[in-house]
N, C-alpha and C positions, 0 to 999 in steps of 0.2 A: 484570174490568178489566185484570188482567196481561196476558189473552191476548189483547186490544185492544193491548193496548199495545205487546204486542214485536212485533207484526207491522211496527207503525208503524218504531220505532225501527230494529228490521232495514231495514226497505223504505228508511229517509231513509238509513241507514248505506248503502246498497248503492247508493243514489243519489248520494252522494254519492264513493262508492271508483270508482263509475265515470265520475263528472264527466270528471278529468282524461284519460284516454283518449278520451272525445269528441273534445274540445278539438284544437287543432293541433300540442300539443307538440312529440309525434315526427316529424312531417313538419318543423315547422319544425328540430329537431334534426338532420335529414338533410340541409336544404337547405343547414345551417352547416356541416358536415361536407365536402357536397359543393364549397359553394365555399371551405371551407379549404384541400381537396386541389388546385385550379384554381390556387388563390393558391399553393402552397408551389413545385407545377411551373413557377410562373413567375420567381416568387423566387428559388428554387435555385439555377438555370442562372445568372441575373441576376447573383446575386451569385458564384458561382464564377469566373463573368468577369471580375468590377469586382476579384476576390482577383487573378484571374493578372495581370489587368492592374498592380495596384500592386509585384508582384513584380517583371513582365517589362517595365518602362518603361523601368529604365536603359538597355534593347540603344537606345531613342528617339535617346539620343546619341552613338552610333556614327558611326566613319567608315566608310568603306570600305576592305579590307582587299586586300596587294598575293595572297592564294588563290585565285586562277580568280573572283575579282571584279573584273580588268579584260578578262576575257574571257568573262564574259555580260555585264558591265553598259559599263565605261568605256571598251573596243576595241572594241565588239561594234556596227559597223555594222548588225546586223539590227534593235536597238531602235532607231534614228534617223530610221528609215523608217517613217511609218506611212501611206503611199500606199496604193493598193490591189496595183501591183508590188512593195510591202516585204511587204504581210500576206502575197501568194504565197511570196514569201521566208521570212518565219517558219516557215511552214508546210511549207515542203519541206526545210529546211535544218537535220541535225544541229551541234552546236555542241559542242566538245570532246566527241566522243565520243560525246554526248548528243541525243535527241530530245524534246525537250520544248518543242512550239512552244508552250503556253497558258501554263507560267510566261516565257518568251518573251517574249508578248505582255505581260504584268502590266509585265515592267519596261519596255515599249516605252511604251506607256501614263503611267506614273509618268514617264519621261524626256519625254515631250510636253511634261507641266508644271512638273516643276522641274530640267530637266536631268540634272548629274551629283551635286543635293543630297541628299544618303545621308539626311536623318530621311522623306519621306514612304516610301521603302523599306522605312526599319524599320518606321515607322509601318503600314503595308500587310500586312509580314508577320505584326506582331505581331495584327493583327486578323482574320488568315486562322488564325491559330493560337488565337485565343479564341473564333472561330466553330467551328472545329473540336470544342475544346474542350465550346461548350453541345451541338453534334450529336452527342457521345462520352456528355451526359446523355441527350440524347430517346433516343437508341437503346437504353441499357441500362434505362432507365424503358419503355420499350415492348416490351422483351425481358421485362422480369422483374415490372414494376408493383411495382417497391418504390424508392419517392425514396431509399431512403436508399444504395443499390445506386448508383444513380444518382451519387450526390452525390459518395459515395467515389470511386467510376471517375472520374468527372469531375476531383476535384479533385486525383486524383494524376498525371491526365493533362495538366493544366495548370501544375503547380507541377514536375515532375518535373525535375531537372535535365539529365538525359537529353537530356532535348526542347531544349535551349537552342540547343544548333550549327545545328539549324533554323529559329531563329527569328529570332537574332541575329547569323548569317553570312548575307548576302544572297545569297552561291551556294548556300544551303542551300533560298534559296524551292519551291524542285519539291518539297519534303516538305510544305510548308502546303497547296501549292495541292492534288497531288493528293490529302491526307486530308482536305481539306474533302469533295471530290470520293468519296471513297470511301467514306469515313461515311455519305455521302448517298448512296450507291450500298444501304449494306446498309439501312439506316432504307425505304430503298423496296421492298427484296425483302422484310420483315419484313408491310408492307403490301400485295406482292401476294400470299405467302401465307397472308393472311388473308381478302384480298377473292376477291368470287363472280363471273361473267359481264365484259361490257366492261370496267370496271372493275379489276378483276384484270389485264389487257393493257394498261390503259391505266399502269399502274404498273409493271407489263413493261419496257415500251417505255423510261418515264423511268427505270429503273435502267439499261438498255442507254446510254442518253445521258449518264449520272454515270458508268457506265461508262466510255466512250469519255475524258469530258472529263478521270477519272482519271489515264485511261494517258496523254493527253495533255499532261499534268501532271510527271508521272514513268511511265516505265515497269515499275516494281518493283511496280506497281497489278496486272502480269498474272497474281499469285496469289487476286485475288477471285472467279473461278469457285470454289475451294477452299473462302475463308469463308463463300460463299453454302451450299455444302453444309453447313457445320458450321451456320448458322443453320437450315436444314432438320432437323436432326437434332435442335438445342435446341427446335425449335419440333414434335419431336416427331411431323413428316412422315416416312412410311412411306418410305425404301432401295428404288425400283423404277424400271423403265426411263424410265418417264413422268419422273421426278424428273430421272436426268440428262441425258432429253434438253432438256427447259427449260433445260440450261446449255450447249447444243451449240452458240450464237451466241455465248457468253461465252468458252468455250475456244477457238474456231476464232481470235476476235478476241485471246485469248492468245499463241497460234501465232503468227500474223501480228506483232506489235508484238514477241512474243521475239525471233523472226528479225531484226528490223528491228533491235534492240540491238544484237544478237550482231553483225548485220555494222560499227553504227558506233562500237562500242569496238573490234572489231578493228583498223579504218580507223584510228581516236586510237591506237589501239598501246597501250590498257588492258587488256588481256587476257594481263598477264604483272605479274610481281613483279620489281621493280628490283634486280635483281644478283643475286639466287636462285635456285636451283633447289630444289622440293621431289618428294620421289615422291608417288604418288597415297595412299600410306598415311600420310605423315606429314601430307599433306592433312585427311586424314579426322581424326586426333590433334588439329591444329592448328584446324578447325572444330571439332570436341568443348568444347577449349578455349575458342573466342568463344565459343558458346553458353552453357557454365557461369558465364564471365565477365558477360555478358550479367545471366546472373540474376540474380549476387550484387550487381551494381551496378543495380539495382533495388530494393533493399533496403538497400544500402549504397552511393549512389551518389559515390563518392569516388575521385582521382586521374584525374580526369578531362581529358582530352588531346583536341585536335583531331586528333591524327595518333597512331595507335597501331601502331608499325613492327613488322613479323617478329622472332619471338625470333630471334638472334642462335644459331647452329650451331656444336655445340664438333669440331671437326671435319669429317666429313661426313655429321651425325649431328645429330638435335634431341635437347638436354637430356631423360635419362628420364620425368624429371618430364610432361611431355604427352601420354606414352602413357597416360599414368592419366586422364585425361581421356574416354576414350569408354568405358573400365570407368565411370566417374563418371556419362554419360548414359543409360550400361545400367542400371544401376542404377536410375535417378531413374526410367527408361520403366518398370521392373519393380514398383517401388515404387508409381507413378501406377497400374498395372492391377491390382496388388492389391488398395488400399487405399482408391483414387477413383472406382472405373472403375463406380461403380453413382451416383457424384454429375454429373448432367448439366454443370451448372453448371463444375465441375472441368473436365472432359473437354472442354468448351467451350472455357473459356479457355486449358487449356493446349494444345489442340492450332490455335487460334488465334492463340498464341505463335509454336508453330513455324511453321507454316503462312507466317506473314507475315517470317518472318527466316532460314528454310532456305538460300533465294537468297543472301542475304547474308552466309552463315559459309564464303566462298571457298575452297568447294569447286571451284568453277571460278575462276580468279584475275581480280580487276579491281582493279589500279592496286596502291601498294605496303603500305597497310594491310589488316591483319589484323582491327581490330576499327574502329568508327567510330558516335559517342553517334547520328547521324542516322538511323541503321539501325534504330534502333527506333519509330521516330515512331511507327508505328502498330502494331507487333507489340507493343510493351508496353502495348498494350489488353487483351488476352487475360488479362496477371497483373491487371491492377487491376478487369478484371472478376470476379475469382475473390475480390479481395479484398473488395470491395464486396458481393460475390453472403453471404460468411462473415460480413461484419457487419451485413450487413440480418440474417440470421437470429435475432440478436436481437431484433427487433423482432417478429419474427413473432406472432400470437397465443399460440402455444404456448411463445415464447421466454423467455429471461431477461433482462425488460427494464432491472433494473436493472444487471447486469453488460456490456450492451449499451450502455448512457450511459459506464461509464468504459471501456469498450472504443474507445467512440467519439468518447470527450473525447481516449485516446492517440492516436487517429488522426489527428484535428485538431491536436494539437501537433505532432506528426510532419509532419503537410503542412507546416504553419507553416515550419519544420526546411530543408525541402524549400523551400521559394519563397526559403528566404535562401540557400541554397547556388547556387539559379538567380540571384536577382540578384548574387550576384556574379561567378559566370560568364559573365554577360553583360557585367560590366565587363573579365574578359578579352579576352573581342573587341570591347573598345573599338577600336584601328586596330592597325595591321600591327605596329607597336613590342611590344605587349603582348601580342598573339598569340603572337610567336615566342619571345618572352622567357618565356613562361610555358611553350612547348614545351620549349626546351631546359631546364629547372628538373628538367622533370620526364624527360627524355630527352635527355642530355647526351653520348649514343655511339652509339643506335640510331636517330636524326632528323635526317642530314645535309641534308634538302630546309627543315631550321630553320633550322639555319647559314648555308641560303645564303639564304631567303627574307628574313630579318632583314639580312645583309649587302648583296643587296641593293635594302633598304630604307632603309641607311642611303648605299647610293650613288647614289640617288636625292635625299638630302639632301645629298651631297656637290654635286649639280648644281646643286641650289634655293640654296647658302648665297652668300651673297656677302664676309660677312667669314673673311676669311683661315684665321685661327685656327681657327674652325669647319670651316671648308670641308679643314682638314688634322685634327681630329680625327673627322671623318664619314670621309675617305678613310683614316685607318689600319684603324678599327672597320671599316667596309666590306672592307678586305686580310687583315684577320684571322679575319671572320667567315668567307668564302668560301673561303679557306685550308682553314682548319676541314674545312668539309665536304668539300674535298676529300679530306683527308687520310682522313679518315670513310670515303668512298665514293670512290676516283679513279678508278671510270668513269663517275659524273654528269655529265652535261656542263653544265650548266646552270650551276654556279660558273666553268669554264672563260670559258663565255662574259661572266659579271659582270666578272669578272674584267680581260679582256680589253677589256670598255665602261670600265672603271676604268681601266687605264692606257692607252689611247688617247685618255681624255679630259684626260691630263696629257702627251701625246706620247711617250709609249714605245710608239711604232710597231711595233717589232721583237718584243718581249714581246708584247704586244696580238695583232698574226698571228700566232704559236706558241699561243697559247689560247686561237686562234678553230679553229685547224686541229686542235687535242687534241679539241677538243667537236666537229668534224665526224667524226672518229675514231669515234667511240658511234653513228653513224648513225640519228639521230631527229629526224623530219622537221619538227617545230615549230624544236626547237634548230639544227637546219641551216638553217633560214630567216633567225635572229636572228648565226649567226656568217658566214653568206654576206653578210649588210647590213653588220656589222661590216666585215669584209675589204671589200667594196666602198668604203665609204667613206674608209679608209686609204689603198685603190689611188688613189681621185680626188683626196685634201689631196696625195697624191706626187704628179701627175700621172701616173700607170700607168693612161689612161682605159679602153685595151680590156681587163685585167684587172678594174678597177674594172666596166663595162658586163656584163661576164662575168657576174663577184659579184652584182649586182641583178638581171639575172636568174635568176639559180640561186635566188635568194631568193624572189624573186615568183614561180618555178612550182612552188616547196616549199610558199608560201601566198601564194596569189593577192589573199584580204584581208587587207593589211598595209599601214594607210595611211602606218606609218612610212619603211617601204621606198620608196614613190611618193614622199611628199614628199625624202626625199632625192636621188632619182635625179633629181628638179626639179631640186635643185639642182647634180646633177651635170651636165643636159642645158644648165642656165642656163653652169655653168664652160666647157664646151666650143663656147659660142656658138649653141647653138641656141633660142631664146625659148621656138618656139611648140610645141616637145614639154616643155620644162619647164612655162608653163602647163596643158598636159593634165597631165601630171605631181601639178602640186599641186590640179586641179581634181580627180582622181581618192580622192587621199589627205584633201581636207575631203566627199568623198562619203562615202567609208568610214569618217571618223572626224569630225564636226564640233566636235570638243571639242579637236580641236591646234590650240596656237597659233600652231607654227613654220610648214606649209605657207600659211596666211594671211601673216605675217610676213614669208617668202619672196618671196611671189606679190606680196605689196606693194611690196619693193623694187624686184623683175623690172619692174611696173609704171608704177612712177616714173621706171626708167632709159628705159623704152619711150615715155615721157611719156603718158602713158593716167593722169593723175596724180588724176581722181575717182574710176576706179576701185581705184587703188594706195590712197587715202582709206578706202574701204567696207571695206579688207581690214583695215589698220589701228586701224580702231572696232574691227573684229570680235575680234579680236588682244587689243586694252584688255579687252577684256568678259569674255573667255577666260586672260588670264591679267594683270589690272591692276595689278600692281605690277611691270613686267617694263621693266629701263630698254632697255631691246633695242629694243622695240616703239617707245617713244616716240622715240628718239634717228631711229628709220628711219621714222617718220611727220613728222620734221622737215622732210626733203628733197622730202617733198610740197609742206610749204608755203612753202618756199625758191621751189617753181618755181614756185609760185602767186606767186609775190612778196608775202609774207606772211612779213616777217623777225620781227618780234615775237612770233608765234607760233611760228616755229620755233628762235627763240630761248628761249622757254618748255619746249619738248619738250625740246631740250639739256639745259637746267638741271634739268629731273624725271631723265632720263635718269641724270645725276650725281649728284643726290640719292638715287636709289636704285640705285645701287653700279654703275651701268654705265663699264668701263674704256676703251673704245675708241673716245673722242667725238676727234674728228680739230680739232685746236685751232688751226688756220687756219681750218677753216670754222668753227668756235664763234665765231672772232675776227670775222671776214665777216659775222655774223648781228649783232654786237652794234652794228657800227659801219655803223645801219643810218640 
């Protein structure tokens, strides 16, 4: 019986240990698995977006700032045009110094539909920088297969305060656009060197085109021939001929777009350091210096400036202290090939670092800062690959996963850290007021382009005020700030000139041409075109017209697009009697800029006297819409409908006129309009 019996009991026991492996457990166990991993890679990205996004919303109400934001965005006749002779325009035409027809085009585009209104801007770039942002996950998830790798890079690239001057200064757009652009340049090399046959070209080809659209974005994209090798090398591809010749279209197309820089910052006259001279060795000290800077504000990202000026020379000599600085990077290089140089990962991201920000530690000089937070947009990828690459490794199978959760709980509050330090830095570059004010705070002797950029901001206020009292506390502030900087720097010419719009706007004729002639002294061809328009204009309220006539041209062949130049010379051609070159005049100056309201204003008058009185009407409107609370506009839209014989109405325009602070209503004809 027993030995009946255990047969059985064995046989049912072994029937039944083996039931559950039949069954579909572990398939089904896999399939959950698999699309848990599908789900977290969509998630992640998802939400690292909707985090930067609650961070970086405030830049949403932003104005726009008087920093080379009315010279891509508010002067810049090349976004006004979007014909098919404007897009040739874009496209062939450097802009300060700069080549970058595609962010170019972004803001041509964005001004089709809302003009000069600064939130879809922000709004545009904030989303160029969160798309960036998820392409900064899919690339290190594709590099490395570990989300959590992923997650970290990602979200110290999006919360980084670093990244802010990029995002929330609208001159800063060519950093969004081309790291969208360049992200998506390496996310496609990673997949041609994985793919086999057509395929593999066809991925070729679309890195060549992310390519292009980079550099046409910014030209500082001509370093990714270099990253493409370092991803060859992470990705473990053999160092041989074949290897750099597949980068031989990428370098050539380097070549070409460098040259192309190199000659239009010369042309802008950025290719020197404003009132310095350094030697090539304190060059080398003085880049040593960004780059360690660089690091430590990555980690400690604090005192952070839109403008960070050259130390200041205790004789003819830079402070000891920065020669220690390229001991400091000997070092750290000696220490990386020691201690890292067998961790791919490592060796990756840091020579990823440099790679992307060598250009940038002005070694070759461009313009009068030393260090600048935009510079890193996309080379501080390289550190938060490194960091993400060290705390996935907790996770690994072999890792420690519980010392990996509070490693990666401190990480998370540190982002956290980090997105409130960015949103408030983006309340800095709320508008022109807070920008400068937060400059000098923190650079109160080495930031004269503060002093006068703030000062005159506030004489720009001084023009807009109409009560009195205001309009005399905007013009001291405005006298004192530009002061300032001169005294700071008196070969700037650029306060000279403020200056000079400052008291010629209150009739200190005399003063006003002495500090339009000091700024033509500095000989710098933007500021020689604004103090040639100055003196021009003073020549023709004196009547001095062939003096005056001289001035506007000396101004328009310094710059050719300068609508504010044309429209005055309107109305210098209108004083001297001649009509129908003043209408060219102000037809030329609402071509190049259609957001003034003065050559519209002008042209309307000129109109009414000509009695061409519908069309002096249509300028008029246009006038109201461009700037509506302006008693200017309506008082000289009266006399339109005087002629019309329409007193009632031009009786009304009077009264608005007066109501909002216009002085000069001529009160016979007020009288004439009422006793109608």
């Amino acid at each position: 019986m027993s030995k009946k019996t255990k047969p059985q009991v064995n046989s049912g026991a072994t029937r039944a240990a083996q039931q559950p492996p039949v069954r579909t457990a572990r398939p089904a166990q896999a399939d959950n698995t698999s699309f848990f991993k599908r789900y977290i890679n969509v998630l992640l990205p998802a939400a690292i977006g909707l985090i930067t996004w609650v961070f970086y919303q405030a830049c949403l109400n932003n104005q726009l700032t008087n920093w080379d934001d009315p010279g891509y965005i508010k002067d810049n006749a090349l976004i006004k045009d979007l014909s098919a002779e404007g897009l040739k325009n874009i496209f062939t035409t450097p802009i300060m110094g700069n080549y970058h027809p595609l962010t170019i085009l972004s803001y041509a585009i964005e001004y089709s539909y809302v003009r000069l209104e600064p939130w879809l801007y922000h709004l545009d770039s904030l989303l160029l920088h969160i798309l960036t942002t998820i392409l900064v996950y899919v690339f290190v998830q594709l590099l490395t297969k570990r989300p959590v790798a992923a997650a970290v890079a990602a979200l110290l690239f999006g919360l980084h305060p670093m990244h802010v001057e990029s995002v929330a200064w609208l001159a800063g757009r060519k950093d969004v656009v081309y790291g969208v652009f360049y992200v998506a340049a390496c996310i496609a090399w990673v997949y041609f060197a994985r793919s086999e046959g057509s395929k593999k070209w066809k991925w070729y080809a679309l890195g060549i085109v992310l390519y292009l659209s980079s550099l046409l974005g910014k030209p500082v994209a001509v370093v990714l021939p270099l990253t493409l090798l370092l991803i060859d090398y992470f990705e473990g591809r053999k160092l041989n001929f074949g290897l750099l010749a597949e980068k031989i279209p990428h370098f050539a197309i380097s070549v070409g777009f460098g040259i192309r820089s190199l000659i239009d910052q010369k042309a802008f006259g950025s290719l020197a350091t404003v009132d310095v001279h350094y030697a090539p060795y304190e060059r080398i000290a003085l880049g040593c210096y960004a780059l360690i800077t660089y690091l430590w504000k990555a980690l400690v990202p604090v005192g952070l400036s839109n403008f960070y000026p050259y130390p200041l020379k205790e004789g003819n000599s830079l402070a000891m202290q920065y020669y220690l600085y390229p001991l400091g990077v000997a070092t750290g290089i000696f220490l990386l090939w020691k201690f890292a140089r067998k961790s791919k990962a490592i060796i990756f991201g840091s020579l990823f670092f440099l790679a992307n920000i060598i250009l940038l530690l002005q070694f070759l000089p461009v313009g009068g800062a030393i260090l600048a937070d935009r510079y890193t947009y996309i080379a501080y990828f390289g550190l938060f690959f490194i960091a993400g690459w060290f705390i996935s490794g907790f996770f690994e199978p072999d890792g420690n996963h519980q010392a990996g959760r509070m490693v990666l709980t401190a990480v998370l509050a540190y982002t956290m850290v980090l997105g409130y330090l960015s949103n408030q830095r983006c309340q800095v570059w709320y508008d022109t007021t807070s920008l400068w004010r937060d400059e000098i705070e923190k650079e109160p002797v080495r930031a004269p382009n503060a002093w006068n950029n703030l000062g005159f901001n506030y004489f720009n206020k001084f023009n807009d005020a109409v009560d009195p009292a205001q309009k005399k506390i905007y013009y001291d502030s405005a006298f004192f700030l530009l002061n300032r900087a001169i005294e700071l720097q008196p070969t700037f010419a650029n306060p000279y000139i403020s200056i000079g719009e400052l008291e010629r706007s209150v009739g200190k004729f005399t003063e006003a041409k002495a500090n339009y002639y000091k700024a033509i002294r500095f000989k710098t061809i933007d500021e020689d075109a604004n103090a040639y328009l100055g003196l021009a204009i003073i020549y023709a309220i004196s009547h001095n017209f062939d003096s005056s006539a001289i001035c506007f041209n000396l101004a328009l062949s310094s710059r050719p697009y300068f609508p504010e130049a044309h429209s005055n010379f309107g109305n210098f051609y209108d004083m001297v009697g001649k009509p129908d070159s003043a209408l060219k005049q102000y037809g030329i100056s609402i071509a190049q800029n259609p957001d003034m309201y003065a050559p519209h204003l002008n042209r309307g008058r000129l109109l009414t006297r000509l009695n061409r009185v519908d069309e002096a009407l249509k300028d008029f409107e246009t006038a109201l819409q461009l700037s509506p609370d302006n008693g200017e506009v309506y008082y000289g839209r009266s006399f339109c409908y005087a002629r019309k014989g329409n007193k009632a109405q031009a009786q009304k325009d009077i009264e608005k006129a007066m109501s909002l602070g216009f002085t000069g209503v001529d009160n016979n004809y007020y009288q004439s309009m009422k006793a109608r």
